[in-house]
C-alpha positions as CSV (number, residue, x, y, z in Angstrom):
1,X,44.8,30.0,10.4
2,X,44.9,32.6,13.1
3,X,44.7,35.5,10.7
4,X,41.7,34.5,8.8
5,X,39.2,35.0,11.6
6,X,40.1,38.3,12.0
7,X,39.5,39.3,8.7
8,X,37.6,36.4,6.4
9,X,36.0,39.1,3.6
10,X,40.3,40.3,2.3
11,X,40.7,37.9,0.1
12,X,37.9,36.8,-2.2
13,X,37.8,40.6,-3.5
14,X,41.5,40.6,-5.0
15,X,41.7,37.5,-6.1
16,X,38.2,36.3,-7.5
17,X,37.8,39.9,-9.5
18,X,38.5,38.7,-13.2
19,X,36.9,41.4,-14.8
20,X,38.7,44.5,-15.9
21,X,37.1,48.2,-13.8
22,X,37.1,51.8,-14.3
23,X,39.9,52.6,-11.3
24,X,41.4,49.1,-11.7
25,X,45.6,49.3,-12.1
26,X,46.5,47.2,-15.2
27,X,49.7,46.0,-16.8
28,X,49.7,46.8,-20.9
29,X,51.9,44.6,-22.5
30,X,52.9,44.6,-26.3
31,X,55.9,42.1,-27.0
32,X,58.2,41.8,-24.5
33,X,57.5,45.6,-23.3
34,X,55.4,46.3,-20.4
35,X,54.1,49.4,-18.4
36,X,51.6,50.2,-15.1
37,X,48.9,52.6,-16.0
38,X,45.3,53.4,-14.2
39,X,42.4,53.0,-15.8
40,X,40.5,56.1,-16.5
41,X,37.5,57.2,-18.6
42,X,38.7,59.7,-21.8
43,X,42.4,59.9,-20.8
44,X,45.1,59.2,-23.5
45,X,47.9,56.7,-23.0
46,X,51.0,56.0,-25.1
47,X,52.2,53.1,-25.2
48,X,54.8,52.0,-27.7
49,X,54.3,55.3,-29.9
50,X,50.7,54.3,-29.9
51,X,48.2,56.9,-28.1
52,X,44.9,55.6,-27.2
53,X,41.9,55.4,-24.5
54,X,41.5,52.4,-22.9
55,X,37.5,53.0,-22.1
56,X,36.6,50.0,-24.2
57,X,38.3,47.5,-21.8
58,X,36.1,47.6,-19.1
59,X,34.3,45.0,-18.7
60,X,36.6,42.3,-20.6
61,X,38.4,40.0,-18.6
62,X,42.0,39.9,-18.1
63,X,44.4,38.9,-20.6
64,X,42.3,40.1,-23.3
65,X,44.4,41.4,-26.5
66,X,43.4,44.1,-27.8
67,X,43.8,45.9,-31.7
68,X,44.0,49.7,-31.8
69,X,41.9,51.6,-34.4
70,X,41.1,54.4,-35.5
71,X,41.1,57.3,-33.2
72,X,42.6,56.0,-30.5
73,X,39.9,52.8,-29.9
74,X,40.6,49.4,-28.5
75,X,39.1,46.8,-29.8
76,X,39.2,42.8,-29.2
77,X,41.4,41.2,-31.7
78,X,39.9,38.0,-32.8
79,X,41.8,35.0,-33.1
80,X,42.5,33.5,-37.0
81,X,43.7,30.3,-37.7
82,X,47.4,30.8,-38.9
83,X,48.0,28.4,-42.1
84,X,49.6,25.0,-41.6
85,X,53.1,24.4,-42.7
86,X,52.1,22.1,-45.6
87,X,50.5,24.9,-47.0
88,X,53.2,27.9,-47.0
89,X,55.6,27.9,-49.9
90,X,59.2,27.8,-48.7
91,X,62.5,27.6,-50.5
92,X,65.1,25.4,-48.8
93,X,67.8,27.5,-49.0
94,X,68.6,31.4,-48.3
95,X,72.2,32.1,-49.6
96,X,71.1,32.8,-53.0
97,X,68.8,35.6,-51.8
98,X,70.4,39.4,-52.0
99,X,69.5,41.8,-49.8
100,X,69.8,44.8,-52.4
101,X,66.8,46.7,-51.0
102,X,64.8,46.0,-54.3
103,X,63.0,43.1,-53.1
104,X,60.0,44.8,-51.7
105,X,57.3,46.7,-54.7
106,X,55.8,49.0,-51.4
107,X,57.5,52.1,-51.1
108,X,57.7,54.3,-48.0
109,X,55.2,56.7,-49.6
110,X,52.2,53.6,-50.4
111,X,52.4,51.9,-47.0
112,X,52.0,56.0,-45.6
113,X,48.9,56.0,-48.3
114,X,47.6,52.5,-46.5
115,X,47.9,53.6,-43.1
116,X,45.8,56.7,-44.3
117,X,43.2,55.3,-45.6
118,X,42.7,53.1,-42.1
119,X,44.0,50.0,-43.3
120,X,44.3,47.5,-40.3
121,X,48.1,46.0,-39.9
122,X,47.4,42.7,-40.4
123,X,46.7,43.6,-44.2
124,X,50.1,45.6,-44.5
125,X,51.8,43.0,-43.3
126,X,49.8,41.0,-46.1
127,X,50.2,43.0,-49.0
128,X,54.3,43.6,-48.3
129,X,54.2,39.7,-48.2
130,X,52.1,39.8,-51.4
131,X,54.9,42.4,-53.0
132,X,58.0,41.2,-51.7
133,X,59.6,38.9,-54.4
134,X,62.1,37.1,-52.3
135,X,59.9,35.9,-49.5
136,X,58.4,32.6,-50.9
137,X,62.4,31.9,-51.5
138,X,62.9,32.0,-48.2
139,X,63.1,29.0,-45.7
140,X,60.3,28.7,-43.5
141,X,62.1,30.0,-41.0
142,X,62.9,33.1,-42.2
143,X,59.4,33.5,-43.4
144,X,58.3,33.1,-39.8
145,X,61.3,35.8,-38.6
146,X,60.1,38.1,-41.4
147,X,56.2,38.0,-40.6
148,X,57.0,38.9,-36.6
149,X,59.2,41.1,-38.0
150,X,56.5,43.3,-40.3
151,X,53.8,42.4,-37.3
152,X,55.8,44.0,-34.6
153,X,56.1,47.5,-36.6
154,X,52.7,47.3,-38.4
155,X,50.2,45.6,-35.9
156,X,49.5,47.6,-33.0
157,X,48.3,44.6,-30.8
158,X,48.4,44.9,-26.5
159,X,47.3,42.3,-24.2
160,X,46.0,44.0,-21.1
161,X,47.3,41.8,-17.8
162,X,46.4,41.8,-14.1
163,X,49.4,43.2,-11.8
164,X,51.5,40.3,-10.1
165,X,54.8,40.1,-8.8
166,X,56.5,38.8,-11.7
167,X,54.6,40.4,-14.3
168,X,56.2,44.2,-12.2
169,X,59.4,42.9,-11.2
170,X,60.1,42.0,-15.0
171,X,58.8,45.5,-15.7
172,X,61.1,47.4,-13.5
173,X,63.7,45.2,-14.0
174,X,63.8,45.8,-18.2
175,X,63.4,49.3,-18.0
176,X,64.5,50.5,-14.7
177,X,66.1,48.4,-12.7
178,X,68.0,51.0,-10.7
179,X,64.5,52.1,-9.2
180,X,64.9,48.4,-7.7
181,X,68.7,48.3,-6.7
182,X,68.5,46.2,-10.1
183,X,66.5,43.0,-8.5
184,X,66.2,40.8,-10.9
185,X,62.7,38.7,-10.8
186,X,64.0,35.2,-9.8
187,X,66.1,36.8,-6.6
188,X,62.8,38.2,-5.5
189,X,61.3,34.6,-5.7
190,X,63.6,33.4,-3.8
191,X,63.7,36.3,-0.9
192,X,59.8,35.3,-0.9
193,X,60.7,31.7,-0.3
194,X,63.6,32.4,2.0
195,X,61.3,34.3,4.1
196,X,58.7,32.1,4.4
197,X,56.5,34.5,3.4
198,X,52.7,33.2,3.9
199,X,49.1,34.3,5.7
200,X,49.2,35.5,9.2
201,X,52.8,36.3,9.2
202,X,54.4,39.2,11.5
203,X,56.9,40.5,9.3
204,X,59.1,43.8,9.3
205,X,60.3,45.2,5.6
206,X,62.8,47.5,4.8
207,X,63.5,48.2,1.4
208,X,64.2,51.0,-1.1
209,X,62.6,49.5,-3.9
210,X,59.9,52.1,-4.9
211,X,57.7,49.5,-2.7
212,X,57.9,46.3,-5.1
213,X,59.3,44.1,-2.5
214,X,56.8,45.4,0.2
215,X,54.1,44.8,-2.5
216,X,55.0,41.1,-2.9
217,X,55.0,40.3,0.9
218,X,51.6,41.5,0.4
219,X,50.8,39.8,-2.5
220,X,52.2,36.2,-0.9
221,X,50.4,36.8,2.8
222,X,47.1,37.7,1.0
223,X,45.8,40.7,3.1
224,X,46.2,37.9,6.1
225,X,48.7,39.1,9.3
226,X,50.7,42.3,9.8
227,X,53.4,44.2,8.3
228,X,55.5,46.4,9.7
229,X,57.8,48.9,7.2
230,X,60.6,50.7,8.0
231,X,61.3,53.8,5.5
232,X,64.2,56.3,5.8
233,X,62.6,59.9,5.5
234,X,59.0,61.4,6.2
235,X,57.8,58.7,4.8
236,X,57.9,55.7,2.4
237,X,57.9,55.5,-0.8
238,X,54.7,53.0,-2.5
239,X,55.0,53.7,-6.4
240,X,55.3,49.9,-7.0
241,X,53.0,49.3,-4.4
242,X,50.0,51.1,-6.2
243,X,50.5,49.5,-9.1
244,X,49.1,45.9,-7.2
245,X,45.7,47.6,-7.0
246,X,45.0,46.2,-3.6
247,X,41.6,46.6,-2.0
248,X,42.0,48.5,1.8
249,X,41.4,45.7,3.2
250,X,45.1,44.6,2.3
251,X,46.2,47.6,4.0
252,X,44.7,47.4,7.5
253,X,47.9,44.7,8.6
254,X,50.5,47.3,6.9
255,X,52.1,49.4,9.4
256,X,55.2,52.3,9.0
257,X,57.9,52.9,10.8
258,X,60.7,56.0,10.6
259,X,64.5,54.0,10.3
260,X,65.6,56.7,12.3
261,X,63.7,55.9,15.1
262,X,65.0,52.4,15.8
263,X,67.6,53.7,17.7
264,X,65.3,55.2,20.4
265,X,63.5,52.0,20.3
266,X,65.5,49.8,21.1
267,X,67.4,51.8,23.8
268,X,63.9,52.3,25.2
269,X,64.0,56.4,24.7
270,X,61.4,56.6,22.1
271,X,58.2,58.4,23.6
272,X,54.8,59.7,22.0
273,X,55.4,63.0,23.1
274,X,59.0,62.3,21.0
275,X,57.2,62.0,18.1
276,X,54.6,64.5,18.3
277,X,56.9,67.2,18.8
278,X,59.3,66.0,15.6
279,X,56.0,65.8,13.3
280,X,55.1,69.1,14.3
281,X,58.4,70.7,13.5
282,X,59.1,68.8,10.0
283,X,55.4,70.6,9.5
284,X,56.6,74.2,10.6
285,X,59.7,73.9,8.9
286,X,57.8,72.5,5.4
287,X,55.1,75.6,5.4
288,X,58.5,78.0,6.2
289,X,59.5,76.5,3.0
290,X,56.1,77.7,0.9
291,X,55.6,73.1,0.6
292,X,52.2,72.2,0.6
293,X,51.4,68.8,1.5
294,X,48.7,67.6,-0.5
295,X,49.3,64.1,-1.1
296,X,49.8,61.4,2.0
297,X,52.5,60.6,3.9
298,X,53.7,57.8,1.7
299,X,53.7,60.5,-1.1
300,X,55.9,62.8,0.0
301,X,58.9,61.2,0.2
302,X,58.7,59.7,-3.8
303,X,61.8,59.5,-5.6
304,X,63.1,62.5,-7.0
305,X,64.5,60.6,-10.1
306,X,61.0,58.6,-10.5
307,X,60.2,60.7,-13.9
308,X,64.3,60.9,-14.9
309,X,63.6,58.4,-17.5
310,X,61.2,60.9,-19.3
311,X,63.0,64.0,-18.9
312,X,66.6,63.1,-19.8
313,X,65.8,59.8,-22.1
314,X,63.2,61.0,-24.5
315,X,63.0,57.5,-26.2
316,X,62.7,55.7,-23.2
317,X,59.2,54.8,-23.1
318,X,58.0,55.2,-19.1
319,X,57.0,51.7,-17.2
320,X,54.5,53.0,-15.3
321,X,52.2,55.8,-15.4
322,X,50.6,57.0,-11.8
323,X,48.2,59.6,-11.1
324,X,49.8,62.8,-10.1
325,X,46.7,64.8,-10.0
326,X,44.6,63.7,-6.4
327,X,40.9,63.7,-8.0
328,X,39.3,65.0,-4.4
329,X,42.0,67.8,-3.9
330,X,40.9,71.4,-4.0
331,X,43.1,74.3,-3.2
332,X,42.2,76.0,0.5
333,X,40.3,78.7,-0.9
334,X,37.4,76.2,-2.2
335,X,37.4,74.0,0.7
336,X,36.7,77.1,3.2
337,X,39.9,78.8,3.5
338,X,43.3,78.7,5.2
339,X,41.7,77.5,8.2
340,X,40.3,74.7,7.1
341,X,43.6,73.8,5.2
342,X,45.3,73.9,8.4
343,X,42.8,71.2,10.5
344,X,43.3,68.9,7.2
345,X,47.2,68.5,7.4
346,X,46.6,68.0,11.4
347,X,44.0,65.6,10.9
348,X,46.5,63.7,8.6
349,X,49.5,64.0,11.3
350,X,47.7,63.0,13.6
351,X,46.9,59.7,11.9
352,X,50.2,59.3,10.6
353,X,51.8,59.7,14.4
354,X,48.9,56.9,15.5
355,X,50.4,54.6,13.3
356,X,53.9,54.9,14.0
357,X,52.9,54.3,17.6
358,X,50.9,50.8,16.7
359,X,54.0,50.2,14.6
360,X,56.3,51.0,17.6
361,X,53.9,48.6,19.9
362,X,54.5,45.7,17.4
363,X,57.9,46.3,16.9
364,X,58.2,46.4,20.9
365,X,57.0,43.0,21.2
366,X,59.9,41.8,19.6
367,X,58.2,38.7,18.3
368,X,58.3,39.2,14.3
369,X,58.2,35.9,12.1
370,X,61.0,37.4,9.3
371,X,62.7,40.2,8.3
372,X,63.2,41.1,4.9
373,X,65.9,43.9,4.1
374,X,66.7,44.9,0.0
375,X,68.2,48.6,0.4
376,X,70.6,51.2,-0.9
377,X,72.3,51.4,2.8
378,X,74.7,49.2,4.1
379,X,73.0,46.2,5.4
380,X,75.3,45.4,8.4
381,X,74.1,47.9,11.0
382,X,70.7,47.7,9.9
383,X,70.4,43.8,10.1
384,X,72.4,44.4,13.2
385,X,70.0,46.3,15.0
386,X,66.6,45.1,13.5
387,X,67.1,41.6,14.6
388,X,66.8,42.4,18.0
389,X,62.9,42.7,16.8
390,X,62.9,39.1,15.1
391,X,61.5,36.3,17.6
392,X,63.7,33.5,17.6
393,X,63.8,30.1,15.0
394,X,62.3,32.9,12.6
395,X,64.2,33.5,8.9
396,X,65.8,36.4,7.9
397,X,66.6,37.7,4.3
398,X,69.2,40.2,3.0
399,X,69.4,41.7,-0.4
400,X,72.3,43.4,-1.9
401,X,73.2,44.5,-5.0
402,X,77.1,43.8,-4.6
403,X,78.4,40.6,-2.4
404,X,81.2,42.4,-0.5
405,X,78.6,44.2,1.7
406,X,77.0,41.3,2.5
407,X,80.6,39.1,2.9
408,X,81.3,42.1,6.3
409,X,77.3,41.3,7.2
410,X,78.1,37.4,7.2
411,X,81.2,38.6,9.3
412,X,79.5,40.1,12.0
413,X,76.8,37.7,12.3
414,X,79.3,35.1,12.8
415,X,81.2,37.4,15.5
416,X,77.6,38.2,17.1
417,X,76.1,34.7,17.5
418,X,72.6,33.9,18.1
419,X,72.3,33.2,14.2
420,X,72.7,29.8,12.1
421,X,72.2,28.2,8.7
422,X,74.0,31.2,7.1
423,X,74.0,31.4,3.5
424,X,75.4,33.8,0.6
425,X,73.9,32.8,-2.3
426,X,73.1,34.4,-5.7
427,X,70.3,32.3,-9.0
428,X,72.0,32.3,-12.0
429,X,69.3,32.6,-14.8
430,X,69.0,32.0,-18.3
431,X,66.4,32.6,-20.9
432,X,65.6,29.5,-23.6
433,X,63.7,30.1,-26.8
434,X,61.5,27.2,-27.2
435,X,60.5,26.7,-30.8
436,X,59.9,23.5,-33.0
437,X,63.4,22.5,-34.3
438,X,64.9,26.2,-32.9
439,X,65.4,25.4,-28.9
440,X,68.2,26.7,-27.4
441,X,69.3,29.5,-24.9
442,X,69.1,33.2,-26.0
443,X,72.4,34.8,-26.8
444,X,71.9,37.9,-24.3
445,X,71.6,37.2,-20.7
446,X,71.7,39.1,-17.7
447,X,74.8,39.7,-15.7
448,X,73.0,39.3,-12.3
449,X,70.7,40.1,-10.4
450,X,72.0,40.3,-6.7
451,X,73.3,38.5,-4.1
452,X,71.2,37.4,-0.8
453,X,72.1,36.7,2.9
454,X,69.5,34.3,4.4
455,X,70.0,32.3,7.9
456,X,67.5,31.9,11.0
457,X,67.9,33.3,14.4
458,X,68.1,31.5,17.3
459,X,68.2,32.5,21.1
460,X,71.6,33.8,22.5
461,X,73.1,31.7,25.6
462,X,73.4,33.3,28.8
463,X,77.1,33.3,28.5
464,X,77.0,35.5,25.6
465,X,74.0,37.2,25.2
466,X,73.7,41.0,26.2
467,X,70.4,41.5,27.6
468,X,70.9,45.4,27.9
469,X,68.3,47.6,26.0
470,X,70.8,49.0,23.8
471,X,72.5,45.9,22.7
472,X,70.8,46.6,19.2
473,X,71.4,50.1,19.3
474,X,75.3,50.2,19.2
475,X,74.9,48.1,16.2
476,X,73.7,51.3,14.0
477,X,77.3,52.5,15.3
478,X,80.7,52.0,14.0
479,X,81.6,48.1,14.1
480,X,84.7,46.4,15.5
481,X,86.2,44.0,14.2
482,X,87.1,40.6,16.6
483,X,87.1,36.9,16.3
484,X,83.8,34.8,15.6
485,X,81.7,34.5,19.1
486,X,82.7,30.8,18.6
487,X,86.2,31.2,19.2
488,X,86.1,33.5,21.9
489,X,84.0,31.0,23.7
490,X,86.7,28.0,22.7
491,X,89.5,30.2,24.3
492,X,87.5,30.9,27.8
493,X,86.5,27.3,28.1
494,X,90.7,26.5,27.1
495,X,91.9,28.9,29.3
496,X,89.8,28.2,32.3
């Protein structure tokens, strides 16, 4: 491909590291339950009601499990052969068994007196085994239910996993999947396919979903080709994003672009002396405020309900846990003064205005191979006005979390033309438990997980293209409604 001869040395460090690194971003999963922390020397993380330090995983590989001990220490569990079946001793029936709450000889106060005394959870789950006198009446079955049961209280057992797209998307979409306009995992596998998201791609992303759909276009085009993000605000918004742990080679292709700029764009009104002049007065206006920006561009604009969970759900254990604290920041006085301050945030506008005009070049070209939109906003006036930067034959993909937003976008398209192979679709998904002699589908399943617009564009005939600069600009404007650019067509050719 074209894009691996411009940069040959992206891959092999993302995807042939299989060893677990102080700095590395990891994925701790106990059960079903997941969450995105940072590695880091001596610092505490709780997980599950457990609090420990995750020092002793560097250096394992990835999908190690892990036990923790005493004082907060992770240590490799080793694997014991479970008994056979022909060895357990099962009854073949369970109505005869009461539940009266007498069956178990532990009390409250001697499993407390265990845990004390450092007993591991493997042997509490032994000994209530050993003092519970209905369990060998119990089928096998229920044996098996009972012993994941005791495990999942007792055992404090976490596998620690290297961040992908599904492993994240299942995160988010368990514990907060209105961070993600509640995108369920197998609708993002199928924007990624819908896409044609691969290596040395051009492709232009807007989304509001704390960065998790921009982090699997990276994830799929493997630090190969360019991508070019649209954000409403200063700046996007990359929680999801960090979590991927990509080298910086990955982000050398990423380029941002303000939403709010598109308009000047594409009416051919958007200057570098424009943008200059806004950056410095959002500046002027922030230190007015008393706001001091101390985090990059992509940090400013983070969602003001990211820690919500925490603060108004006590009980809702966090997914993700990223650094707040910059390790090389240091208030003005220690890095020479207010002067010195001052130079730092221009240095950094400076850079973020360079980018915006190399994403404003790109987007000029009007040549991008997809476009891939999952937002809170409407999605007809921005699909509307952003394909003007999609070459033609290319795919586009729409997300939405309701289908009667994108029923008006198939509307329009069909009134506007120069697109075909359109498609509203939404994957209907259900879990199985596979188990000897137990497979069958769960009970609980989700209720859905979106809806998506996909199509291709194609080149508009002279007859009813608009070749006018701002053709794509009125489209961020109120739509009218009129008959399908078919039919007018039909009744010119009729008339005539």
């Amino acid at each position: 491909m074209e894009g691996s001869e411009e940069q040959p040395s992206a891959q092999p460090p993302y995807a042939g590291d299989h060893r677990i690194r102080d700095g590395d971003f990891v994925v701790l999963k106990r059960e079903d339950v997941f969450k995105a922390v940072q590695v880091q020397r001596r610092k505490k993380v709780t997980f599950e009601k457990q609090w420990f330090y995750l020092d002793n995983v560097i250096g394992h590989s990835y999908g190690t499990t892990f036990e923790v001990t005493g004082g907060g220490s992770l240590q490799p569990k080793k694997r014991k052969e479970e008994p056979t079946s022909e060895t357990k001793e099962a009854g073949t029936d369970n109505r005869n068994i009461i539940d009266d709450g007498k069956s178990q000889k532990l009390t409250q106060d001697d499993i407390k007196a265990l845990k004390d005394k450092g007993i591991k959870g493997e042997e509490i789950v032994q000994q209530l085994i050993e003092n519970s006198t209905t369990f060998r009446d119990k089928t096998e079955f229920a044996q098996d239910k009972y012993i994941k049961k005791k495990k999942k209280k007792y055992e404090a057992i976490i596998t620690v996993l290297k961040p992908s797209t599904r492993i994240l998307s299942v995160m988010y979409y368990a514990r907060e999947p209105g961070k993600i306009n509640h995108m369920r995992y197998d609708t993002l596998a199928q924007m990624l396919t819908l896409g044609n998201i691969r290596a040395g791609n051009k492709m232009i992303v807007m989304e509001t979903c704390s960065g998790l759909v921009l982090g699997a276009v990276m994830e799929r085009m493997g630090g190969f080709g360019s991508i070019i993000q649209l954000h409403p605000g200063d700046g996007p918004v990359r929680v999801a994003t960090a979590c991927f742990g990509f080298p910086k080679s990955f982000l050398s292709g990423l380029y941002e672009f303000p939403l709010n700029k598109v308009d000047s764009l594409l009416s051919g009104t958007f200057s570098a002396e424009l943008l200059s002049s806004e950056l410095e007065d959002s500046a002027s206006v922030k230190g007015r405020n008393g706001v001091v920006d101390r985090q990059t561009p992509e940090r400013d604009t983070e969602d003001p309900t990211a820690e919500a969970p925490e603060s108004s759900h006590p009980e809702e254990q966090e997914t993700m846990e990223v650094i707040a604290e910059d390790p090389g920041y240091k208030e003005p006085k220690e890095r020479g003064g207010k002067k010195d301050h001052i130079q730092e945030k221009h240095r950094r506008q400076e850079e973020q205005r360079k980018r915006h005009l190399e994403a404003a070049a790109l987007l000029s070209e009007r040549n991008a191979d997809g476009l891939i939109v999952a937002s809170r906003f409407h999605p007809t006036p921005l699909l509307l006005a952003l394909l003007d930067f999609v070459a033609p034959s290319r795919p586009f993909v729409v997300y939405c979390q309701y289908k009667e937003p994108l029923l008006e976008c198939y509307t329009k398209l069909r009134e506007r033309g120069g697109v075909i192979n359109l498609r509203l679709s939404e994957t209907w998904l259900r879990d199985y438990q596979v188990l000897p002699d137990r497979s069958h589908p769960k009970l609980l399943m989700s209720g859905g997980g979106g809806y998506l617009l996909s199509g291709f564009t194609v080149l508009l005939d002279g007859a009813s293209a608009d070749a006018s600069p701002g053709r794509g600009a009125r489209a961020l404007e109120a739509l009218g409604t009129g008959a399908p650019a078919a039919k007018k067509r039909k009744r010119a050719e009729l008339g005539s």
